[in-house]
C-alpha positions in Angstrom: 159.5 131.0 136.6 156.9 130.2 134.3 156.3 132.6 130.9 152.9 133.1 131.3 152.0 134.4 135.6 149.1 133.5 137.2 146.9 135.5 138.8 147.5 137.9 141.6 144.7 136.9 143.9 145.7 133.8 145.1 149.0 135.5 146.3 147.3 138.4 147.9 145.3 136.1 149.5 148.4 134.0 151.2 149.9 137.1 152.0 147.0 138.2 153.9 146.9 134.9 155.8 150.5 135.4 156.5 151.1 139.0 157.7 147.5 139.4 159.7 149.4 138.2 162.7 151.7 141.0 162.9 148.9 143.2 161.7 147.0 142.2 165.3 150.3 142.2 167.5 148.9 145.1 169.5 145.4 143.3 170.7 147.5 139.9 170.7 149.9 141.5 173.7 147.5 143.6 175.3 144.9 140.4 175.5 147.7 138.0 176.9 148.7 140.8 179.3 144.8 141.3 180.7 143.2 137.8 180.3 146.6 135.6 180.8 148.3 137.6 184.0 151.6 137.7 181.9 153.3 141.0 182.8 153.5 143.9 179.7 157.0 142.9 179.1 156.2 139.0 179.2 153.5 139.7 177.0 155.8 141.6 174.9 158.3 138.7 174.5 155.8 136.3 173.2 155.0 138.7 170.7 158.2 138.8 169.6 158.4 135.1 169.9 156.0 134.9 167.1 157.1 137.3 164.8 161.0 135.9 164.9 159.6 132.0 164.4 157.9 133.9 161.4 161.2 135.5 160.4 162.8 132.2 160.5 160.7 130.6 158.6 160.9 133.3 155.5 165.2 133.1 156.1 164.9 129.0 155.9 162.6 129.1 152.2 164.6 131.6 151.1 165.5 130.6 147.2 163.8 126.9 148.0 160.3 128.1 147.2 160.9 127.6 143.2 162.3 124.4 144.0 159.3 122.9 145.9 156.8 124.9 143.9 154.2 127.4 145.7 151.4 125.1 146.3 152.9 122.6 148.4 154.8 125.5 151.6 151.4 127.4 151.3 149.5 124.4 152.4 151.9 123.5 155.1 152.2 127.3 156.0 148.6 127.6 156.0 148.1 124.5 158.2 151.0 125.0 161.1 149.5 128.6 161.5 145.5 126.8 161.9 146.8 124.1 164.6 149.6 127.0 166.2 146.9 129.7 166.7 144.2 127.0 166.9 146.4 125.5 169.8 147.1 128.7 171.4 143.1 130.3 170.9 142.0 126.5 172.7 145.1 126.5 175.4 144.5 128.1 178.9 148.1 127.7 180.4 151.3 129.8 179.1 153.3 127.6 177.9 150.6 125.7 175.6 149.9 129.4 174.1 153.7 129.8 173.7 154.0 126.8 171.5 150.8 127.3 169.9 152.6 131.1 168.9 155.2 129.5 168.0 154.0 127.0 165.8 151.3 129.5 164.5 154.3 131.8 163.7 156.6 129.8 161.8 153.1 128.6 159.4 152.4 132.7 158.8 156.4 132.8 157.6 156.0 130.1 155.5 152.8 131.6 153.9 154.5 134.6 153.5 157.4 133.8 152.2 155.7 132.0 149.3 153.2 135.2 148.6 156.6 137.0 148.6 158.2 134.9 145.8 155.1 134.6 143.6 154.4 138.8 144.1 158.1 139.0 142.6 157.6 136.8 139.8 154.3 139.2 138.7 154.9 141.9 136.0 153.8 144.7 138.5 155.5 143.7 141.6 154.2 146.8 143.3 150.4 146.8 142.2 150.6 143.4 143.6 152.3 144.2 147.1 149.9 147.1 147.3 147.1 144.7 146.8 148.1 142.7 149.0 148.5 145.5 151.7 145.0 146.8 151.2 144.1 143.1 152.0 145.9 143.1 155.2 144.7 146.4 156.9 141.2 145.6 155.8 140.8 142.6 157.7 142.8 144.0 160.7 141.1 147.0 160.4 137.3 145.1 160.6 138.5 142.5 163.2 140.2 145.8 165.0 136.6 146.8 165.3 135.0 143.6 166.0 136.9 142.0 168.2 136.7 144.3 171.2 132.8 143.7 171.0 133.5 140.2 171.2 135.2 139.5 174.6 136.7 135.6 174.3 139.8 136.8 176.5 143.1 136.0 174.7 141.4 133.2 172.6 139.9 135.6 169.9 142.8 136.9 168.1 144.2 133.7 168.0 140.7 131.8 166.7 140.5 135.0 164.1 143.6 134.0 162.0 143.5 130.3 162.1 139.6 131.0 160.4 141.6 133.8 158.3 144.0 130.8 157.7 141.3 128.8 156.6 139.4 130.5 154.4 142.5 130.8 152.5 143.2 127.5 152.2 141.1 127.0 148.4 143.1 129.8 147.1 145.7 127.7 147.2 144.6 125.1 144.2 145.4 128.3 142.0 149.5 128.6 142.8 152.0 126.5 140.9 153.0 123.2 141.8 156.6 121.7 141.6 157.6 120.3 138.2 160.3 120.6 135.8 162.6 123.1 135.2 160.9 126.4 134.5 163.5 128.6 134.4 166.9 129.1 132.6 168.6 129.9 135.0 169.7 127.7 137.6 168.4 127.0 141.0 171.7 127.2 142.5 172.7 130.9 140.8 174.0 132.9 143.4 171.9 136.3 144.3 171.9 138.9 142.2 172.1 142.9 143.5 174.3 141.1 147.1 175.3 144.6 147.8 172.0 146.5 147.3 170.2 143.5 148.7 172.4 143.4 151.7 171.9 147.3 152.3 168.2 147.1 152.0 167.5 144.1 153.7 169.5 145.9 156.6 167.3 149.0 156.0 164.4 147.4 156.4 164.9 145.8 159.6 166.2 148.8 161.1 163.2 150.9 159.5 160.4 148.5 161.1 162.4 148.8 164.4 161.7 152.1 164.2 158.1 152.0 163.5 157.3 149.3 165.8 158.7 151.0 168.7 156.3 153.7 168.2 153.4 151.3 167.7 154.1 149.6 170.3 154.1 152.4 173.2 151.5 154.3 170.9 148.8 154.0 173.2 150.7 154.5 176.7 151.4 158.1 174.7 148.1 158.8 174.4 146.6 157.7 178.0 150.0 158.7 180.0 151.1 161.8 178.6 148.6 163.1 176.7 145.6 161.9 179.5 143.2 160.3 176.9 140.8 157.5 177.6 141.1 154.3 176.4 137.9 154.8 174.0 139.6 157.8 172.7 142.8 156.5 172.2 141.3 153.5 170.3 139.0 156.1 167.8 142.0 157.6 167.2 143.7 154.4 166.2 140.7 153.5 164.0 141.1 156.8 161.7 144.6 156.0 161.5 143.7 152.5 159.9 141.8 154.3 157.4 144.1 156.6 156.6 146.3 153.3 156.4 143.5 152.0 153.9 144.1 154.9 151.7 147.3 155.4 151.8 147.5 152.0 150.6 144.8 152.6 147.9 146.8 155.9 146.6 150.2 153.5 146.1 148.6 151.5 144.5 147.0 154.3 142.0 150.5 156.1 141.7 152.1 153.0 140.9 156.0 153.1 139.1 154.8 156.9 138.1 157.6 158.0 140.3 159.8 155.7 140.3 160.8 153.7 144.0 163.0 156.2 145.0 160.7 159.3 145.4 158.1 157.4 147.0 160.5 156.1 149.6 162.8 159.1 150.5 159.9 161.3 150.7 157.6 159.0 152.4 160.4 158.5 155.2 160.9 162.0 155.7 157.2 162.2 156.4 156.9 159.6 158.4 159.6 160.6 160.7 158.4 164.1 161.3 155.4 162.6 162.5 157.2 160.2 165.0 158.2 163.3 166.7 154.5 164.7 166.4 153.0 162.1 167.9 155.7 160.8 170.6 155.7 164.4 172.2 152.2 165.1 171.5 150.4 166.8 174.7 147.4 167.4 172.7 144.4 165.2 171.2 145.0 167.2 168.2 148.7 166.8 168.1 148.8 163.3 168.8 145.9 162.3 166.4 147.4 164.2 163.6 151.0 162.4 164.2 149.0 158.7 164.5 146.9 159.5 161.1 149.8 160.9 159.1 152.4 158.2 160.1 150.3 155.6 159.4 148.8 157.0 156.1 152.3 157.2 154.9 153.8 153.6 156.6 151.9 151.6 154.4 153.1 153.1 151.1 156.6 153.1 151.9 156.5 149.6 153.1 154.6 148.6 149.3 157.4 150.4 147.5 160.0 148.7 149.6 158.6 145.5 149.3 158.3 146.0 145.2 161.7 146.8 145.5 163.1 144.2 146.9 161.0 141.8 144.7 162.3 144.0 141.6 166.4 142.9 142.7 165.4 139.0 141.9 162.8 137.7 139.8 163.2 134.7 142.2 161.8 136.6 144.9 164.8 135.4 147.2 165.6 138.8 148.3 161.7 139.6 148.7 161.7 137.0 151.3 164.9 137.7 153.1 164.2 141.8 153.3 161.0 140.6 154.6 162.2 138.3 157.1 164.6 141.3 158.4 161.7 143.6 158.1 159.8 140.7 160.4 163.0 140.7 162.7 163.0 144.7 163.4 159.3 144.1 164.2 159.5 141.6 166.7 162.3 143.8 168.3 160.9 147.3 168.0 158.4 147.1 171.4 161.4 146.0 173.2 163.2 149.1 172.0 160.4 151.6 172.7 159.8 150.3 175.7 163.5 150.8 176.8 163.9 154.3 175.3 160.7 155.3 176.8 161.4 154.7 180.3 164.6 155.9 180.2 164.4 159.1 178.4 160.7 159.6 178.1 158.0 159.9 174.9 159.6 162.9 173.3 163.4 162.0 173.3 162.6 158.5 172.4 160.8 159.9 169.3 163.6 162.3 168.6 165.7 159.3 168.5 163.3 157.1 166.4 163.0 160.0 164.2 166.8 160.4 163.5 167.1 156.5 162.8 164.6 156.2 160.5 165.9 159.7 158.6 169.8 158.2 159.0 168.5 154.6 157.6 166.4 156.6 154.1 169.2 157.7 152.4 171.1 154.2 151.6 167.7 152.6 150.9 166.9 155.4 148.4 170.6 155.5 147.1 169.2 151.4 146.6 166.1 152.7 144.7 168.0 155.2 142.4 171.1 152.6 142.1 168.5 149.6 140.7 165.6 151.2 139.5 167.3 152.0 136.1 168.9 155.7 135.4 167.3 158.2 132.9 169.0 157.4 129.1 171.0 160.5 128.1 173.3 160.8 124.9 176.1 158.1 125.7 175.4 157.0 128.7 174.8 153.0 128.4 175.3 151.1 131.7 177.9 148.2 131.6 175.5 145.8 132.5 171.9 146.3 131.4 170.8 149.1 129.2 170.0 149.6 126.0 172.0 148.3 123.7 169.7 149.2 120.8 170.4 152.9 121.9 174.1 152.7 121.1 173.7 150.7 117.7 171.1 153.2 116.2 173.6 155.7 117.5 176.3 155.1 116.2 175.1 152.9 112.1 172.2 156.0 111.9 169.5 152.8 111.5 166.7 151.8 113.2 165.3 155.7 114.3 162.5 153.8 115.8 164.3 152.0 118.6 165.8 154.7 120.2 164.6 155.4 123.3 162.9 159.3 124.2 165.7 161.8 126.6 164.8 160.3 130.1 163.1 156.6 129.5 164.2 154.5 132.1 167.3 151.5 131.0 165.9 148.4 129.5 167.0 145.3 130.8 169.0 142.6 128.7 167.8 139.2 129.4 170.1 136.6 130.4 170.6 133.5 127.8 171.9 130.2 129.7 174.1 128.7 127.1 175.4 125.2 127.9 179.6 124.5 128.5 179.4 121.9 125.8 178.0 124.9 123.4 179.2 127.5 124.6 183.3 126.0 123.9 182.0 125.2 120.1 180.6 128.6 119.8 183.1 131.6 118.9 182.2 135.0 119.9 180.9 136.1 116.7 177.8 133.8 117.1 176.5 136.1 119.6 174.8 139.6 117.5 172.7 142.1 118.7 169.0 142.0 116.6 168.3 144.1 114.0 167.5 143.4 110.1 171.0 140.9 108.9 172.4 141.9 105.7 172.8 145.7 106.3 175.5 148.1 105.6 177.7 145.3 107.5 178.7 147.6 110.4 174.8 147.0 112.4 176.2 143.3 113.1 179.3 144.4 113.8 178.7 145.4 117.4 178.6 141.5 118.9 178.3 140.9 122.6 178.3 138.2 124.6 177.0 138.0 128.5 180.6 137.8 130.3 180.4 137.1 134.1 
């Protein structure tokens, strides 16, 4: 990547473009359902149409986005999702809409696997994902308000993020385009982390499974078993945006503070006691408490867990595949609610929800603790990574000032790409750790060299 990143704006903005549509799933269903005559469950599968072309999408640029450069798959993101949703807001048959989703989908993928990469190449992976969040839920939260004002039958959502779409499109001038090499190491390197990517990547889908199961029977809770009106239900789904908003804003504030792992284990505990709340809520003030706190807390897990899986590869490959599972378990999760519901009811299906998404915290935060560096105590001086400044001050009594404080977090030791040619002419003593030459001889005596 290059030494010197660009601004974050230009990213937030492509990401905004590229998750809105999964942002609006709800209206997009419920307005195919009412103004289309597609049955719920028809409706339901051409949501999940778009968000699995968008999943695709994010698991075809995976690792290929450095190689084409950003600027180029934004565009063509950017302009398959303006002619899909355009298509599908201008079509009046089903199966024009259900290309146009299609189509629209795979460009929002594309857009968002790009914003992915770029947000793991910033310093600050997780200001940036939470920037990009707060984006996202404000223009879903303001067209979630304007839009039912607006009548336009099934066209509206669709019109709304091709303009979204397009008003992006300038940002666009301000991401990198493809040139030469920018990086040492190589395109081809395989994926760094394959275990802890593997088990997060898996997390994550089955964690949005979870939460889009809930979201998507959300509102049959509230009119069904609770007996609220449809104006009710939808006030209570506009508080819980805000409290979206500032959960967003307060992850964004608390930043690396607590590290990944707090954030995330305790943020998934939350949110799955208030699964339960809401799913067997027979009360307006049951089921609006469980709606507000689950999705004041969604948000911020979902930034840390996207800053962590932009934190296992500078690259941002594993930032686009754990989002392309994430998009996977989203597309999936009203199919699963929906099945759970009607065959056990609200309350047993949140019991269940609730014990998956407990079940699925603990190997994402044994990934958080695992990769996010431990706490540097006397000795201890990981294999790979570290500090090796720690051990040499340690051990020669020099350089007091380059010891880390009891508790600062591991430092990492950048990778040098050394040629074959070189590297067969060099002897392993050409490889020193820094520090001032000429000492008491023993502070160059501790030589390493990168061994893989």
């Amino acid at each position: 990547m290059s030494p010197r990143p660009r601004a974050a704006w230009p990213l937030v903005a492509v990401f905004t473009a590229g998750y809105l549509a999964a942002y609006l799933l709800p209206t997009i269903v419920g307005r195919l359902s009412t103004y289309l005559g597609l049955g719920s469950a028809q409706a339901g599968l051409v949501g999940s149409a778009l968000l699995l072309s968008s999943a695709s999408a994010g698991f075809t640029l995976a690792g290929r986005v450095e190689r084409y450069g950003a600027r180029r798959p934004a565009r063509i993101g950017l302009v398959l999702a303006i002619l899909g949703y355009g298509c599908a807001a201008s079509a009046g048959s089903v199966p024009l809409v259900v290309l146009g989703v299609v189509i629209g989908g795979f460009g929002s993928g594309t857009a968002t696997a790009v914003a992915a990469a770029g947000i793991a190449a910033q310093s600050d992976p997780h200001r940036t994902s939470s920037l990009g969040l707060l984006s996202v839920s404000a223009t879903a939260g303001a067209l979630y308000l304007t839009i039912p004002h607006l009548g336009g039958g099934h066209r509206l959502p669709f019109a709304a993020i091709a303009l979204v779409a397009l008003l992006v499109w300038p940002a666009t001038s301000r991401l990198g385009a493809p040139g030469p090499v920018e990086s040492a190491v190589p395109v081809s390197g395989r994926l760094p982390h394959r275990r802890s990517g593997l088990v997060l990547a898996g997390g994550m889908l089955v964690w949005s499974m979870a939460q889009n199961a809930l979201w998507g029977v959300s509102s049959r809770i509230g009119v069904v078993q609770v007996g609220l009106s449809e104006v009710t239900v939808g006030a209570v789904f506009a508080a819980a945006l805000g409290a979206g908003l500032l959960g967003v804003m307060g992850a964004g504030l608390l930043g690396a503070r607590l590290g990944r792992a707090v954030p995330i284990g305790l943020g998934t505990m939350i949110i799955a006691g208030s699964i339960v709340l809401s799913s067997s809520a027979g009360s307006l003030g049951s089921f609006a408490t469980g709606e507000i706190m689950w999705n004041a807390f969604y948000p911020v897990v979902l930034s840390y867990l996207i800053g962590l899986a932009a934190s296992l590869d500078v690259r941002g490959r594993w930032a686009v595949l754990a989002g392309s599972a994430s998009s996977v378990g989203v597309a999936c999760g009203p199919v699963l609610g929906s099945v759970l519901s009607e065959a056990a009811g609200y309350a047993v299906m949140g019991l269940i929800l609730g014990a998956v998404t407990l079940l699925v915290a603990a190997p994402v935060t044994a990934v958080a603790l695992h990769t996010g560096g431990r706490p540097l105590v006397p000795g201890s001086v990981r294999r790979r990574g570290g500090a090796p400044a720690a051990l040499l001050a340690a051990i020669t009594g020099s350089l007091p000032g380059a010891v880390p404080k009891l508790g600062s977090p591991e430092q990492a030791v950048t990778e040098l790409a050394v040629p074959a040619l070189r590297r067969r002419r060099l002897g392993r003593n050409a490889f020193r750790t820094a520090g001032p030459a000429g000492g008491s001889g023993q502070s160059n005596a501790y030589a390493s060299t990168s061994e893989r």
